[in-house]
HTML snippet that shows the backbone in 3Dmol.js (N, CA, C, O; Angstrom):
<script src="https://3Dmol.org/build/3Dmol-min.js"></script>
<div id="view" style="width:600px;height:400px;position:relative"></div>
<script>
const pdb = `
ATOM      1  N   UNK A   1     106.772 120.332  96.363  1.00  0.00           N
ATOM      2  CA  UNK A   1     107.485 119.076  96.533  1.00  0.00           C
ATOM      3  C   UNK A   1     106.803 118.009  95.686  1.00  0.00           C
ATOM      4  O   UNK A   1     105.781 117.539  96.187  1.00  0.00           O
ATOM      5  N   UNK A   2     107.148 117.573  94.587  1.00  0.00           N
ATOM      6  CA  UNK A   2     106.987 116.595  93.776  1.00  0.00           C
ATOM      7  C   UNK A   2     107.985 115.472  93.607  1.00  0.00           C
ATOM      8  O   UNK A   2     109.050 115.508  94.223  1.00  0.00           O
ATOM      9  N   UNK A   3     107.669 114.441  92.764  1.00  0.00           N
ATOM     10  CA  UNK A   3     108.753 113.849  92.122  1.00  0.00           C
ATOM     11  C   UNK A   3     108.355 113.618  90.640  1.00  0.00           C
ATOM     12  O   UNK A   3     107.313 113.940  90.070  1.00  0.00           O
ATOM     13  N   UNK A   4     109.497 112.950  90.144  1.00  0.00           N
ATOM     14  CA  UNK A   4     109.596 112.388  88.741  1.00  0.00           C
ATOM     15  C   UNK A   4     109.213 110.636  88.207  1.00  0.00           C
ATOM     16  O   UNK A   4     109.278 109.743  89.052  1.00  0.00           O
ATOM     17  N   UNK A   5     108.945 110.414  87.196  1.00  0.00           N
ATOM     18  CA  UNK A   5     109.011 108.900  87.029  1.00  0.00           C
ATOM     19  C   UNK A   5     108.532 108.070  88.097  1.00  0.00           C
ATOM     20  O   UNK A   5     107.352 108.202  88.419  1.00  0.00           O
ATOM     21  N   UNK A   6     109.342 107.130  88.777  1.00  0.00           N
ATOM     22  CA  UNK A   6     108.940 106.664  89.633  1.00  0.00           C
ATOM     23  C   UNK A   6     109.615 106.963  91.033  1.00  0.00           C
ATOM     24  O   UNK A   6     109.468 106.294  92.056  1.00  0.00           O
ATOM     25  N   UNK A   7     110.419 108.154  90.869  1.00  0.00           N
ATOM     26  CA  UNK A   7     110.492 108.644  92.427  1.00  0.00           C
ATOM     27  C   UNK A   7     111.855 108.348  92.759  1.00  0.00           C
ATOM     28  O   UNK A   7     112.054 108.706  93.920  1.00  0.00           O
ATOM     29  N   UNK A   8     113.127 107.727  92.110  1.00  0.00           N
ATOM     30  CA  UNK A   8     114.136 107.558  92.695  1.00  0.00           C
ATOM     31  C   UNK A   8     114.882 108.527  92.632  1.00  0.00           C
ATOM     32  O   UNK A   8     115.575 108.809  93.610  1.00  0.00           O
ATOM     33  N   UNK A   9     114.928 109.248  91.519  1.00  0.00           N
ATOM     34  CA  UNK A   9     115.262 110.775  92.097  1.00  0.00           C
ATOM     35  C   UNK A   9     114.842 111.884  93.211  1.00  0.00           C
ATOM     36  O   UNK A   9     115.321 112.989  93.465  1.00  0.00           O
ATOM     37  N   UNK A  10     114.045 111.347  93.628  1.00  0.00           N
ATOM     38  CA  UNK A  10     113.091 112.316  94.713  1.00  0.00           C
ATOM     39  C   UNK A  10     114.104 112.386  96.026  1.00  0.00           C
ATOM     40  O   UNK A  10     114.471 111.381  96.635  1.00  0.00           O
ATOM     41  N   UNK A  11     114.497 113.749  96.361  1.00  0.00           N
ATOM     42  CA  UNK A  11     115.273 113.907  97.321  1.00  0.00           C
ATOM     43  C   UNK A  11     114.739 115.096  98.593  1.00  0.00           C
ATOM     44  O   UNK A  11     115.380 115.763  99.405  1.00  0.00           O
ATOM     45  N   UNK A  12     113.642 115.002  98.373  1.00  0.00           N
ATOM     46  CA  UNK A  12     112.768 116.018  99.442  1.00  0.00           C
ATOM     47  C   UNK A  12     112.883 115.291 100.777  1.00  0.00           C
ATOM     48  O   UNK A  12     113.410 114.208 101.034  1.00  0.00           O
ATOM     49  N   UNK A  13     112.144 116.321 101.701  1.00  0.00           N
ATOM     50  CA  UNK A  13     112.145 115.997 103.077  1.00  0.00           C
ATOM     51  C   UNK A  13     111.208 115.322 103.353  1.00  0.00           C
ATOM     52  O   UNK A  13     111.146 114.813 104.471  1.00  0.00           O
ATOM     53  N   UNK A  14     110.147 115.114 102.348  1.00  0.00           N
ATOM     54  CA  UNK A  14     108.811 114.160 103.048  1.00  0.00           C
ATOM     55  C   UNK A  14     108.891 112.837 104.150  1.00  0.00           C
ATOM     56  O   UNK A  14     109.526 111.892 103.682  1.00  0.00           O
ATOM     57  N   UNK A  15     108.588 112.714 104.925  1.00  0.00           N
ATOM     58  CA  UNK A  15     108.895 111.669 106.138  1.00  0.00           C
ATOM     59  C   UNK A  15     107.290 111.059 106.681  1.00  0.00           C
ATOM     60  O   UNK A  15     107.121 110.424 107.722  1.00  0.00           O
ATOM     61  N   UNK A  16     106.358 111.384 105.829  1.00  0.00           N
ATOM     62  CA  UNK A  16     105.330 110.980 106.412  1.00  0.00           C
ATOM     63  C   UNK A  16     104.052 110.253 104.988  1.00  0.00           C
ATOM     64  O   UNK A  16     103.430 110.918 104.160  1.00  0.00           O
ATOM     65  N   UNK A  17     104.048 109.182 105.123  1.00  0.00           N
ATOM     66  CA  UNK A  17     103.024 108.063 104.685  1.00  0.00           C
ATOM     67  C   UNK A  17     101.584 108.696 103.635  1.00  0.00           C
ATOM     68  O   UNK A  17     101.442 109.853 104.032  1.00  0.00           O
ATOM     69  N   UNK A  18     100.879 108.519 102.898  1.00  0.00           N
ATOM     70  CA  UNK A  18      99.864 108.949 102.498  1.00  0.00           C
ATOM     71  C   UNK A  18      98.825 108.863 103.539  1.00  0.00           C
ATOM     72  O   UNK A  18      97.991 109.736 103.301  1.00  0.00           O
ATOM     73  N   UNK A  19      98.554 108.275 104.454  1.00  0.00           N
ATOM     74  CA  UNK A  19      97.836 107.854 105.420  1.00  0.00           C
ATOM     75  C   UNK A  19      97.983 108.699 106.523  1.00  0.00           C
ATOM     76  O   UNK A  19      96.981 108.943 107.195  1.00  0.00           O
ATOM     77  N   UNK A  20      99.230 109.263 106.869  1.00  0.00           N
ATOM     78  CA  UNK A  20      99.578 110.307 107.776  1.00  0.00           C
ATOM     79  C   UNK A  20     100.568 109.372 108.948  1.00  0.00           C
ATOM     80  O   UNK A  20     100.646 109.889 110.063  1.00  0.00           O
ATOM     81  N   UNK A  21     101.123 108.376 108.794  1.00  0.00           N
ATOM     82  CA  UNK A  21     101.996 107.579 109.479  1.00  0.00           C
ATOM     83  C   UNK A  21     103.322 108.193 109.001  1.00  0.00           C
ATOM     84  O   UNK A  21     103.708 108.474 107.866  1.00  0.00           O
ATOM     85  N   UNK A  22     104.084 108.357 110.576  1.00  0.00           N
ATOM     86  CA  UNK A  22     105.420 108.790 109.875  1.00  0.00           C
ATOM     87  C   UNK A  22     106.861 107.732 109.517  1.00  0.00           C
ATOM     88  O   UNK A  22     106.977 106.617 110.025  1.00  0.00           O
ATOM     89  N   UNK A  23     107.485 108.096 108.932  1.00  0.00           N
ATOM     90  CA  UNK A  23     108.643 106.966 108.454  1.00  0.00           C
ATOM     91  C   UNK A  23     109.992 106.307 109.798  1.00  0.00           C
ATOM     92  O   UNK A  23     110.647 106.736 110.748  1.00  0.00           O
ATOM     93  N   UNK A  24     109.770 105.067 109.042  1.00  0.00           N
ATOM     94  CA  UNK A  24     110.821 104.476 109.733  1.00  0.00           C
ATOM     95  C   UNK A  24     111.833 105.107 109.269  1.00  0.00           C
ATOM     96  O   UNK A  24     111.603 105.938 108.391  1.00  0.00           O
ATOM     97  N   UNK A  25     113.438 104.869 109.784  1.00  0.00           N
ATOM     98  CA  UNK A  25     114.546 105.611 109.586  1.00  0.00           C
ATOM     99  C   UNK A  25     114.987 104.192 108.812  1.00  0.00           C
ATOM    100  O   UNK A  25     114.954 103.010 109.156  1.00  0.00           O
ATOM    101  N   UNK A  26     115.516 105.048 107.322  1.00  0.00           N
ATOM    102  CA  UNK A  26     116.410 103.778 106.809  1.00  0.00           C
ATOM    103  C   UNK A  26     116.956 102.890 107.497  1.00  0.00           C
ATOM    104  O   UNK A  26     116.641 101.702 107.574  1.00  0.00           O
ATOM    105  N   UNK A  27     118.124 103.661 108.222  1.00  0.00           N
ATOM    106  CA  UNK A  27     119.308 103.280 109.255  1.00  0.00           C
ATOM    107  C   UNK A  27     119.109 101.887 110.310  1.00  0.00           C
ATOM    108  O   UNK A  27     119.835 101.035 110.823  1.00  0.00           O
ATOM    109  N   UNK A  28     117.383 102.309 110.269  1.00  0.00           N
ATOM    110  CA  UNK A  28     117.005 101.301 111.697  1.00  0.00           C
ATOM    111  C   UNK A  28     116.349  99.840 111.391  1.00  0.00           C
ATOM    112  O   UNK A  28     115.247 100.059 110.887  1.00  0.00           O
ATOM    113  N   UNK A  29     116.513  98.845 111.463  1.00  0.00           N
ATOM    114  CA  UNK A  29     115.779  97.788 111.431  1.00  0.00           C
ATOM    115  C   UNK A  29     114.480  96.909 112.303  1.00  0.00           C
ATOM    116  O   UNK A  29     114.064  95.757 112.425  1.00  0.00           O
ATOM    117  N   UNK A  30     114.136  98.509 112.864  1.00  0.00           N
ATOM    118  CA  UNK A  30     113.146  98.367 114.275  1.00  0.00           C
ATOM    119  C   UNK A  30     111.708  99.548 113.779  1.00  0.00           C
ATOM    120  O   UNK A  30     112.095 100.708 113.640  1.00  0.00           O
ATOM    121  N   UNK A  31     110.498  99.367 113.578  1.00  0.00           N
ATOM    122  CA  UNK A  31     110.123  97.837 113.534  1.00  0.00           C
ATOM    123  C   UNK A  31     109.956  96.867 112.752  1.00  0.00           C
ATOM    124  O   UNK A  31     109.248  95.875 112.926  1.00  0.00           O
ATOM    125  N   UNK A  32     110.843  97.233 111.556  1.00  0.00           N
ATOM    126  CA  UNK A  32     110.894  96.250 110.642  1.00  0.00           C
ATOM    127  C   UNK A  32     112.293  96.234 110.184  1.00  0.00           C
ATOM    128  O   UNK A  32     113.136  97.116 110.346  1.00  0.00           O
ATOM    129  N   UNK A  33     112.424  95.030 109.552  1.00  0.00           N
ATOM    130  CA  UNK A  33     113.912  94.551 109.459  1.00  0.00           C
ATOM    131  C   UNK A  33     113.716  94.877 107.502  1.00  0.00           C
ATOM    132  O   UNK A  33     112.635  94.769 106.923  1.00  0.00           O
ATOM    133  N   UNK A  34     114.623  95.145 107.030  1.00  0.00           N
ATOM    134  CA  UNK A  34     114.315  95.517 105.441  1.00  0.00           C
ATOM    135  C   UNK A  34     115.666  95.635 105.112  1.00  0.00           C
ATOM    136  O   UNK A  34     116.487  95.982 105.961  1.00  0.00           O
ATOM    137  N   UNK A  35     116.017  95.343 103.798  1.00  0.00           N
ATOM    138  CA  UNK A  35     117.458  95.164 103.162  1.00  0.00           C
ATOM    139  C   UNK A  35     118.087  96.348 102.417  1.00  0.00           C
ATOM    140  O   UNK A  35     119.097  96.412 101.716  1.00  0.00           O
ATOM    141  N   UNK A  36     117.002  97.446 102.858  1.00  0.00           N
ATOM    142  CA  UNK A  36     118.084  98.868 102.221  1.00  0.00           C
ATOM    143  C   UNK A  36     118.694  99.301 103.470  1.00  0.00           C
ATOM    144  O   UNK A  36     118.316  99.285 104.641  1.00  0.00           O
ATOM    145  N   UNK A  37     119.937  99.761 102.772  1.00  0.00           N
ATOM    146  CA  UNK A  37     121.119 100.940 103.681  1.00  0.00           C
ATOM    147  C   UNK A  37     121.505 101.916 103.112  1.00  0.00           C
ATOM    148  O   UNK A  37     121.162 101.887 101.931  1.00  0.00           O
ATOM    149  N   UNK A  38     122.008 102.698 103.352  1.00  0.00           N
ATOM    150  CA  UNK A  38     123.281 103.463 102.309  1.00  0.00           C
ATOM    151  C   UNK A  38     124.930 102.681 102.024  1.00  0.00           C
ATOM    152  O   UNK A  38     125.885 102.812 101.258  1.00  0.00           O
ATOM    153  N   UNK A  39     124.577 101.965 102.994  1.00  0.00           N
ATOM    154  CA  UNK A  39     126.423 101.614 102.426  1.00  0.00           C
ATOM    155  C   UNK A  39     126.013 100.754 100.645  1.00  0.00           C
ATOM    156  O   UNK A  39     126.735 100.855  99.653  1.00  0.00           O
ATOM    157  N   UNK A  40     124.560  99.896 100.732  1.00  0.00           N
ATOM    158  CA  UNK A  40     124.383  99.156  99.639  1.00  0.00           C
ATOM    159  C   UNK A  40     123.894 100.164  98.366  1.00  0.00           C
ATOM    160  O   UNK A  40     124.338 100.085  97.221  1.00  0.00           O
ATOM    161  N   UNK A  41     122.872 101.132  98.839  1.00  0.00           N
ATOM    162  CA  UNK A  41     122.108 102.295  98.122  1.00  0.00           C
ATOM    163  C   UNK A  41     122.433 103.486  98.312  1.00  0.00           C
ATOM    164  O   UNK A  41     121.970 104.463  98.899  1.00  0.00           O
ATOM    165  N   UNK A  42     123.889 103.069  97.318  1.00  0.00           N
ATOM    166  CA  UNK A  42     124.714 104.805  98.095  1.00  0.00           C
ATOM    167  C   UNK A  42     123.929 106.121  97.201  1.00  0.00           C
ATOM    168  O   UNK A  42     123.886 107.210  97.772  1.00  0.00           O
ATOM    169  N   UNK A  43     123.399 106.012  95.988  1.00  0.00           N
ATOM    170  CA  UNK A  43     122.969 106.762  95.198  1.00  0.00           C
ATOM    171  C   UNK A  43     121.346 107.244  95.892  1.00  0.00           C
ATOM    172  O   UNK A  43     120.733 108.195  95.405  1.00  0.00           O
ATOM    173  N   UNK A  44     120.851 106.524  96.948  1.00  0.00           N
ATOM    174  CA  UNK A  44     119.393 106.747  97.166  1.00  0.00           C
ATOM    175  C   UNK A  44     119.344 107.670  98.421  1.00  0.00           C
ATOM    176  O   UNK A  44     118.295 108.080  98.916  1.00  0.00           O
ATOM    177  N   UNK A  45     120.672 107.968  98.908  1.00  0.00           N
ATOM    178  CA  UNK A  45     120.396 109.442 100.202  1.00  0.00           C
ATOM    179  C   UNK A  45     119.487 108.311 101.264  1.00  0.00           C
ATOM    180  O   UNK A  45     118.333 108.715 101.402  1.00  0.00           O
ATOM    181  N   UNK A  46     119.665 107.482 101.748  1.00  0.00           N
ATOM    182  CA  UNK A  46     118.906 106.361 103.065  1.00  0.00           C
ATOM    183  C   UNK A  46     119.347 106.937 103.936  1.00  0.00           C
ATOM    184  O   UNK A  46     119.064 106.206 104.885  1.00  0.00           O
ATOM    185  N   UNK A  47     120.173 108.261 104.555  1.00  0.00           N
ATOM    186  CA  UNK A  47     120.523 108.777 105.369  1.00  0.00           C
ATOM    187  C   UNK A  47     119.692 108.549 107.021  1.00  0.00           C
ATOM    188  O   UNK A  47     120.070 108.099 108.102  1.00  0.00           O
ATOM    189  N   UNK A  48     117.997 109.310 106.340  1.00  0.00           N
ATOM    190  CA  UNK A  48     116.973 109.560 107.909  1.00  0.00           C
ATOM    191  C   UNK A  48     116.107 109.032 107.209  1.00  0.00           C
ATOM    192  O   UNK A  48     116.286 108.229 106.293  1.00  0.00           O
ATOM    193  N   UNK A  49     114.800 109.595 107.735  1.00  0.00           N
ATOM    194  CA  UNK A  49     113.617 108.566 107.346  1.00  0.00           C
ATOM    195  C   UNK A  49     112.720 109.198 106.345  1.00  0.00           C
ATOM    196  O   UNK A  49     111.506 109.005 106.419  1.00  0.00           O
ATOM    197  N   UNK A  50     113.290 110.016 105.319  1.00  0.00           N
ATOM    198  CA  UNK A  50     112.886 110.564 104.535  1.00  0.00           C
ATOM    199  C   UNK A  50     112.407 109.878 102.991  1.00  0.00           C
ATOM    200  O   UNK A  50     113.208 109.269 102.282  1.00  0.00           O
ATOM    201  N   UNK A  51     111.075 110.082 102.654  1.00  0.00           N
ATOM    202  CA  UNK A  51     110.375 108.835 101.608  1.00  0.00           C
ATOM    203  C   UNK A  51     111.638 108.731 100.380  1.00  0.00           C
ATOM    204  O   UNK A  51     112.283 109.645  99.867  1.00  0.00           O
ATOM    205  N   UNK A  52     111.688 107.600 100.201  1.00  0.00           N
ATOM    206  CA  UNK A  52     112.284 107.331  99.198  1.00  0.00           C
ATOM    207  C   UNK A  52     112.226 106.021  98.114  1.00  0.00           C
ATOM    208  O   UNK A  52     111.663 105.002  98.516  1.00  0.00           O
ATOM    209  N   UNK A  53     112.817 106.037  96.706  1.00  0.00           N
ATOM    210  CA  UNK A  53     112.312 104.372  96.275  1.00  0.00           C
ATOM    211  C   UNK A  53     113.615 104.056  95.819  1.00  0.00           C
ATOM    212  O   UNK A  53     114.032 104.334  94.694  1.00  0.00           O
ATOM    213  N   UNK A  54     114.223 103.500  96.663  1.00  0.00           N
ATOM    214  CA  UNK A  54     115.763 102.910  96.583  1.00  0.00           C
ATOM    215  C   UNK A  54     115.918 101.908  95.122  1.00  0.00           C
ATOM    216  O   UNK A  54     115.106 100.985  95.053  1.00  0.00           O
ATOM    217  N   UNK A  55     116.523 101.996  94.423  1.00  0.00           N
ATOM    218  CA  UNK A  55     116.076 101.427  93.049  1.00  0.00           C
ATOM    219  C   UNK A  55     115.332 101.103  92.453  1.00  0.00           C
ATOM    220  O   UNK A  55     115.298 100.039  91.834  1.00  0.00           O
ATOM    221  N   UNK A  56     114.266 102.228  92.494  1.00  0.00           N
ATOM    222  CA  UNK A  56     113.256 102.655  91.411  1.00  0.00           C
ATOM    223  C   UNK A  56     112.711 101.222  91.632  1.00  0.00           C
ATOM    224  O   UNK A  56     112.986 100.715  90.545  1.00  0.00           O
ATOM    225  N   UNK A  57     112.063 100.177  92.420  1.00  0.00           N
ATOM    226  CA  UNK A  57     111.633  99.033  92.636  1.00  0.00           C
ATOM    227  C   UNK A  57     109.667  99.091  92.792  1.00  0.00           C
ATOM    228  O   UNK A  57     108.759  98.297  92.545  1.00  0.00           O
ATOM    229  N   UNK A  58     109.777 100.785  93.442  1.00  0.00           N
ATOM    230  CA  UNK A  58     107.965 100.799  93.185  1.00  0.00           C
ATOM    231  C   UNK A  58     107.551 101.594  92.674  1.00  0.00           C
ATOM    232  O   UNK A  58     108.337 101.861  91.765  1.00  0.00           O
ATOM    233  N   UNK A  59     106.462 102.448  92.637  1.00  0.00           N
ATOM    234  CA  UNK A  59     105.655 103.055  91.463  1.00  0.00           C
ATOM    235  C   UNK A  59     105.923 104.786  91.878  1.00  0.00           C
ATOM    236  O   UNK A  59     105.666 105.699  91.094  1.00  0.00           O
ATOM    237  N   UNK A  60     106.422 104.960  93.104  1.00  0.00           N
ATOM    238  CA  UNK A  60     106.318 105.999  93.804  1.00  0.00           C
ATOM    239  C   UNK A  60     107.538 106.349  94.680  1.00  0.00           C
ATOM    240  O   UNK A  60     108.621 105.765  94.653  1.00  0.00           O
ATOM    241  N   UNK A  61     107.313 107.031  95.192  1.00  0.00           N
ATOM    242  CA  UNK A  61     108.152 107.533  96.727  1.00  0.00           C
ATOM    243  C   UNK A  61     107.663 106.629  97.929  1.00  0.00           C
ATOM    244  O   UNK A  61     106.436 106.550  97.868  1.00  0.00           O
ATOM    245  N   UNK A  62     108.210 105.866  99.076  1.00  0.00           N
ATOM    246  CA  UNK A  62     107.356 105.201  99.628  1.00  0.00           C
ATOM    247  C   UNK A  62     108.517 105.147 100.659  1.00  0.00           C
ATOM    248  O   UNK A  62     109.660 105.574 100.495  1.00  0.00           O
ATOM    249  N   UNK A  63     107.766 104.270 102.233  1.00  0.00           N
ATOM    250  CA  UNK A  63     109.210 104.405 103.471  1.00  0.00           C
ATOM    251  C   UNK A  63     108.484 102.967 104.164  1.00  0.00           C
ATOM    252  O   UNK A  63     107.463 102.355 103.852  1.00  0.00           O
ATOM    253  N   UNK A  64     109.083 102.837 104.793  1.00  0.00           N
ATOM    254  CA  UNK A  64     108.517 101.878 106.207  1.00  0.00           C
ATOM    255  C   UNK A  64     108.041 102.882 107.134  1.00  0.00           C
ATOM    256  O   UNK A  64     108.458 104.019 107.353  1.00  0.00           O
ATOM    257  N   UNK A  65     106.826 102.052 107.765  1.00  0.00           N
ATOM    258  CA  UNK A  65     105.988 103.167 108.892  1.00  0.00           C
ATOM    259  C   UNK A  65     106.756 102.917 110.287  1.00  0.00           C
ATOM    260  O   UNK A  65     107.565 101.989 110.282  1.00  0.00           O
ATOM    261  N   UNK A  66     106.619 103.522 111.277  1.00  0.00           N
ATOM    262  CA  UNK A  66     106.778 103.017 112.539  1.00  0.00           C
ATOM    263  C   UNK A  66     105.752 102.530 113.316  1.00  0.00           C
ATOM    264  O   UNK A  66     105.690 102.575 114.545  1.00  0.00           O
ATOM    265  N   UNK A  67     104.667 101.897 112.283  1.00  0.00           N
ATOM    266  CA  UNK A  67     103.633 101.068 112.991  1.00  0.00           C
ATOM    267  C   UNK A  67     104.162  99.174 112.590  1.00  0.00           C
ATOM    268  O   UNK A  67     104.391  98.529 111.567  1.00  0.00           O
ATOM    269  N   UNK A  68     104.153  98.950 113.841  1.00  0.00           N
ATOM    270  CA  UNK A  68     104.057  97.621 113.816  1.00  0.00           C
ATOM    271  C   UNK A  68     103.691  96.628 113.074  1.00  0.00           C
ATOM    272  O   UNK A  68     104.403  95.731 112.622  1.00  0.00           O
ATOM    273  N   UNK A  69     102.449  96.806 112.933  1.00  0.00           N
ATOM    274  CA  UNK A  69     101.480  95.973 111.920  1.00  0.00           C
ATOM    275  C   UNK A  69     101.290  96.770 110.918  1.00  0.00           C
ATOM    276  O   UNK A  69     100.191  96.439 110.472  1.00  0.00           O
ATOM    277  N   UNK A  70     101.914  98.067 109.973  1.00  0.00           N
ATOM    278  CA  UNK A  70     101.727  98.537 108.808  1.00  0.00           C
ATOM    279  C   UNK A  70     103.024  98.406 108.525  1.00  0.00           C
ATOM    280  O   UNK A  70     103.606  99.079 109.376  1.00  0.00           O
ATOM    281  N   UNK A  71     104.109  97.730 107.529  1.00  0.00           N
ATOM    282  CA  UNK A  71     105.014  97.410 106.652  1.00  0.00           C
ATOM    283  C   UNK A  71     105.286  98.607 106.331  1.00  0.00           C
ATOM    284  O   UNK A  71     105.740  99.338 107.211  1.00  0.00           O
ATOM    285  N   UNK A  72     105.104  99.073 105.130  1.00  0.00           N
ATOM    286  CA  UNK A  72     105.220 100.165 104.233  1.00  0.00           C
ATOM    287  C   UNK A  72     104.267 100.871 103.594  1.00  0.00           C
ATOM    288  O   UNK A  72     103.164 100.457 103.239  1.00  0.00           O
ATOM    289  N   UNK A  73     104.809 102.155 103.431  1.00  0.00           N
ATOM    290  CA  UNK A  73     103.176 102.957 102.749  1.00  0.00           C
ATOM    291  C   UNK A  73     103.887 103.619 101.949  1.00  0.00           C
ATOM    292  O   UNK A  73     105.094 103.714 102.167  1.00  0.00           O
ATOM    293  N   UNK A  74     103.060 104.472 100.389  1.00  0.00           N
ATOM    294  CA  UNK A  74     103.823 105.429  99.413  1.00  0.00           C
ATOM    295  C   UNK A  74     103.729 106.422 100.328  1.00  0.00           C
ATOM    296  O   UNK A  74     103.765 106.173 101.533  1.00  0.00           O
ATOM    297  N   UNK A  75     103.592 107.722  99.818  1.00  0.00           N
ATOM    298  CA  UNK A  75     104.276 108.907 100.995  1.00  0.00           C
ATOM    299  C   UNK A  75     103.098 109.962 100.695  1.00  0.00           C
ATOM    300  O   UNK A  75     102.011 109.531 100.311  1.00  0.00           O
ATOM    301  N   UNK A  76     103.192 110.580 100.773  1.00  0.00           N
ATOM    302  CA  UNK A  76     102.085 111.462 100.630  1.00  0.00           C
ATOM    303  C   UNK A  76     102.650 112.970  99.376  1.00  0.00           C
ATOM    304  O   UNK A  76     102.530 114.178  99.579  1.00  0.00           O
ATOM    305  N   UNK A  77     103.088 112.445  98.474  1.00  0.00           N
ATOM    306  CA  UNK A  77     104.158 113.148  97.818  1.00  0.00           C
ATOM    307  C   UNK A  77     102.873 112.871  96.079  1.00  0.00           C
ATOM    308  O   UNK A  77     102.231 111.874  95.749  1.00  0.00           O
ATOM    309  N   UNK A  78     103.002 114.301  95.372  1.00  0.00           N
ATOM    310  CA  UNK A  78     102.219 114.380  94.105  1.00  0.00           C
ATOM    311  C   UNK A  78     103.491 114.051  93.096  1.00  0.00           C
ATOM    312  O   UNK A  78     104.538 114.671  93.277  1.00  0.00           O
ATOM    313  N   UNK A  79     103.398 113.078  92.040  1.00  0.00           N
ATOM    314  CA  UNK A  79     104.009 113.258  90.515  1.00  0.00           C
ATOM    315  C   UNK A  79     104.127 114.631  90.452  1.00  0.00           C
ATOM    316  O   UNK A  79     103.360 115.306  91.138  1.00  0.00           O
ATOM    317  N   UNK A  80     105.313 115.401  89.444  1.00  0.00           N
ATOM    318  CA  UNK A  80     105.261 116.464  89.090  1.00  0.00           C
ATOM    319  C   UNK A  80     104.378 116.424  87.808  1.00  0.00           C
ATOM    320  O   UNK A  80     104.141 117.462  87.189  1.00  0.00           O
TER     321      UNK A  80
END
`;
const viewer = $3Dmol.createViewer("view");
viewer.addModel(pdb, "pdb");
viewer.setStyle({}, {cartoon: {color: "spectrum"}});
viewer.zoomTo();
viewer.render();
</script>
């Protein structure tokens, strides 16, 4: 399981943080409120909470955590 470039092609199952925190669900705005969906990022698969970089915006594959006080983390996913 790799990705490319900066990861917006990346369509793997990874769901868990470099840190070992697992992902918020696109879908949900709990515990953080964030401006991707699929109805807006139909090309980025926001389906579940699987890492992703919704218009190629960061360097990597990356999700929201379901920690409170941690925002977002890249994923635990290698460049090919």
């Amino acid at each position: 399981d790799c990705y490319s470039d900066r990861g917006q092609g990346y369509r793997g199952k990874t769901s868990i943080t470099k840190q070992g925190y697992s992902c918020q669900s696109w879908n949900s705005q709990n515990p953080h409120s964030h401006p991707y969906n699929s109805s807006l990022y139909t090309d980025d698969d926001l389906s579940s909470n699987y890492c992703r970089n919704p218009g190629g915006l960061r360097s990597a594959p990356w999700c929201y955590t379901t920690l409170s006080n941690l925002s977002w983390q890249s994923c635990n996913i290698t460049a090919c």
